[in-house]
N, C-alpha and C positions, 0 to 999 in steps of 0.2 A: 504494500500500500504506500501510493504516497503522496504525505503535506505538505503543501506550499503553504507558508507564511509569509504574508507580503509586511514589509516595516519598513519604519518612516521615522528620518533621523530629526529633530525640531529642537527650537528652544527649550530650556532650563525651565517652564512655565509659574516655580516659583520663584525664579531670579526675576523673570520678567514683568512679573507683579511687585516685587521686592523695588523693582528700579520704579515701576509706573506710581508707585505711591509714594517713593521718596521724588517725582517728578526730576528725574534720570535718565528717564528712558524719552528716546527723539527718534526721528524719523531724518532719515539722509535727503539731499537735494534732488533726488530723483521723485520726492512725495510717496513713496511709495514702501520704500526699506529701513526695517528701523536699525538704529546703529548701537548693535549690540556686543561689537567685540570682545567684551571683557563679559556675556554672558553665556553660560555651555552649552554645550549642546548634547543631547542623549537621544538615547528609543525613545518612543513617542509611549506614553504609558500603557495604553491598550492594547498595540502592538505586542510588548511585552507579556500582558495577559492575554494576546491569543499565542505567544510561542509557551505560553504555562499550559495552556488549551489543549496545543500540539504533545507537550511534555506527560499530562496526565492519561491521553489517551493511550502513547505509548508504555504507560505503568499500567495500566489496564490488563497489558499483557499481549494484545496488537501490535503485529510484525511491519513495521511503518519505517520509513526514510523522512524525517524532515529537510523539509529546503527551506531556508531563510532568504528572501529576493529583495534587494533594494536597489531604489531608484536617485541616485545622484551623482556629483561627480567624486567625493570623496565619503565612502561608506564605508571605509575599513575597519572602525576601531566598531563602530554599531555593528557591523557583521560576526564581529570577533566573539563581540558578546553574547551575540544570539548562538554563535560556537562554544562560548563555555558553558553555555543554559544547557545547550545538549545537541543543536542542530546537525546534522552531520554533511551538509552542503549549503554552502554561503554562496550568495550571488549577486555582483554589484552592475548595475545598467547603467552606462553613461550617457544624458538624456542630452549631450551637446550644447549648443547655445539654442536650443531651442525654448519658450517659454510654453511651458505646459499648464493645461487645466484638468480638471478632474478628468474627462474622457479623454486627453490626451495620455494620463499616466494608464488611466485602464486599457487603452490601444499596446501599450508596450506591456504590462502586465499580462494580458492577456497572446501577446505574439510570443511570449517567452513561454508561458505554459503549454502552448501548444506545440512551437517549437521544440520543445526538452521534453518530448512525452506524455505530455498531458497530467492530470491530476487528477486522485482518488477525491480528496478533500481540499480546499484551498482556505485558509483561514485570516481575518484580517480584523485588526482593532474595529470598534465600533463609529471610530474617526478619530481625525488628530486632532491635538491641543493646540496648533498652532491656525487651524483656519476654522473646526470644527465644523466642516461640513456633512462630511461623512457619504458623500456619495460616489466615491470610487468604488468600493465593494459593491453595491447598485449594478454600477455600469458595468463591470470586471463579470460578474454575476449572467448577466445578459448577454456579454459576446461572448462568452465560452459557453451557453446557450445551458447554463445547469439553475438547477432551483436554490434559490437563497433563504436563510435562516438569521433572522438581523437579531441583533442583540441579546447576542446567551451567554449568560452563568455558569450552564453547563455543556455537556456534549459529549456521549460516548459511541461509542463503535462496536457492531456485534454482524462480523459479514459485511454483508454490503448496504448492511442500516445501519441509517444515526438515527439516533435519538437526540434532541437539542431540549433544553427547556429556557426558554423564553424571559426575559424580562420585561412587563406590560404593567399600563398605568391600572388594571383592576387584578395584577398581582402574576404569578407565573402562570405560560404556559407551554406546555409540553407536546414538540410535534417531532413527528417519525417521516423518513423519505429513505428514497434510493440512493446510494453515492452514483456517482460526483455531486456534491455539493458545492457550496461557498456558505460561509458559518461566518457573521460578525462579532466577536468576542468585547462583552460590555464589562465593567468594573466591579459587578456582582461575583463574579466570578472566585474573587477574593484576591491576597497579595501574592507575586509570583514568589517562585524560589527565586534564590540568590545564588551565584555558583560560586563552586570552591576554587580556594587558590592554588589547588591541583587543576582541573577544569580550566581555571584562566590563562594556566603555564603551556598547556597543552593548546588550546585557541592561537597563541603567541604566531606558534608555527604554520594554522590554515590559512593557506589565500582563498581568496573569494574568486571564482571565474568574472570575467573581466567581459562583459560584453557589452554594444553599440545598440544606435537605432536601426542601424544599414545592417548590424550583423544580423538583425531580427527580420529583415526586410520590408521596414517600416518606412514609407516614403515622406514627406513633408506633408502631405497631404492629412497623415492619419496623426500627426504631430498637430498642428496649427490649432491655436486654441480661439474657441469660442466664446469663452469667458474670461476678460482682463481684468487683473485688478489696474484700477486707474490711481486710486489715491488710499491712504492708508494713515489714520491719523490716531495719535493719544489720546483720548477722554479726559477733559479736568477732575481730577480726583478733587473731592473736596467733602470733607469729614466735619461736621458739626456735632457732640456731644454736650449735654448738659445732665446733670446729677442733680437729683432731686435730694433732698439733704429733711431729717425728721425718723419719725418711728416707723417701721414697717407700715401700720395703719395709716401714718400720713404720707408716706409715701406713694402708699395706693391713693388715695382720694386725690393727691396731686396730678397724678398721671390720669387716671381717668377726667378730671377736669378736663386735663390738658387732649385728651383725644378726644371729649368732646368738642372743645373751642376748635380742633382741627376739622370735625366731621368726619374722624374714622370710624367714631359711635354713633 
């Protein structure tokens, strides 16, 4: 059997709330990049819990190949990691000076899966922290022409069934299909492992295959994005506190005053 886990390398997400509230955090002269240099960069957190996705299924006791796939121009130390988690094939796509949008990364996603044999299961965070949009697994889902399982918890493997159970606003649900699938792993799931520093030593040494848009046979055509960002801007943070000062009993009748002179009551 085998899972592809797609992942996505992003901002530090609480560095870069750390900067936007100490008002640090700016946007470069293009309007559009913000100038982050001194904030890091890791897995995109989801990602991370769908390669734990990939990991428990293979504790299950399921004879599985993970592929870890990433899309940028330098993915090596993310790749590495997703090597000492446990992946046993890393893969970094160089997306050129091309600007991509979500169906542009799912055109290369998906030329890659198909190209390298295809996939039993393909697994991918529920979206990144850095745009939050979440619809490349969507679109990925759709040109490899498999049925999608958006935001689980869970997911095991028994043959050529999964079972996902769901995360939904009137509580879980539990649905069963044929593989190949695509499975969007949400934060329900719980905290991933952490690998050992055995596990990291041994990573040190994997390279990640190294491929193109051209290696894939992807023309400019299946690149070209349909959705730009144009502009990109900080939000004024601006924090007002006031303490209400008395006995717990006047404390409340303050506050209640005070939410009704607003009209929350």
């Amino acid at each position: 059997m085998r899972i592809v886990v797609c992942v996505k390398e992003v901002l530090d997400p609480n560095a870069v709330n750390n900067y936007a509230l100490a008002g640090k955090l700016t946007i470069g002269a293009d309007g559009r990049t913000p100038e982050v240099a001194a904030v890091p960069r890791l897995i995109n957190g989801y990602d991370e819990q769908a390669m734990e996705a990939a990991l428990r299924i293979r504790d299950e006791g399921v004879e599985c190949r993970i592929v870890a796939v990433s899309i940028g121009a330098d993915q090596k130390n993310l790749l590495k990691h997703c090597a000492a988690l446990g992946a046993d094939e890393i893969v970094a796509i160089a997306p050129g000076d091309a600007e991509l949008d979500g169906n542009g990364l799912a055109n290369i996603l998906s030329a890659y899966i198909k190209g390298s044999g295809g996939a039993d299961l393909v697994l991918c965070g529920r979206q990144a922290s850095d745009d939050d949009q979440g619809v490349v697994p969507i679109l990925l889902a759709e040109k490899l022409g498999m049925p999608i399982a958006p935001l689980a918890r869970a997911a095991s493997v028994r043959g050529r069934t999964i079972t996902v159970t769901r995360v939904t606003p009137d509580g879980d649900e539990v649905v069963e299909g044929e593989l190949p699938a695509v499975v969007t792993v949400s934060n329900e799931i719980g905290v991933p492992r952490f690998p050992s520093a055995k596990a990291k030593m041994a990573a040190r040494k994997m390279a990640p295959s190294e491929l193109t848009t051209a290696s894939l046979g992807l023309d400019s055509h299946a690149l070209n994005a349909d959705v730009v960002l144009s502009r990109q801007f900080v939000p004024t943070v601006q924090g007002n506190c006031e303490f209400l000062a008395g006995s717990p009993a006047e404390v409340a009748q303050q506050l209640l005053a005070r939410l009704r002179a607003d009209k929350t009551l």
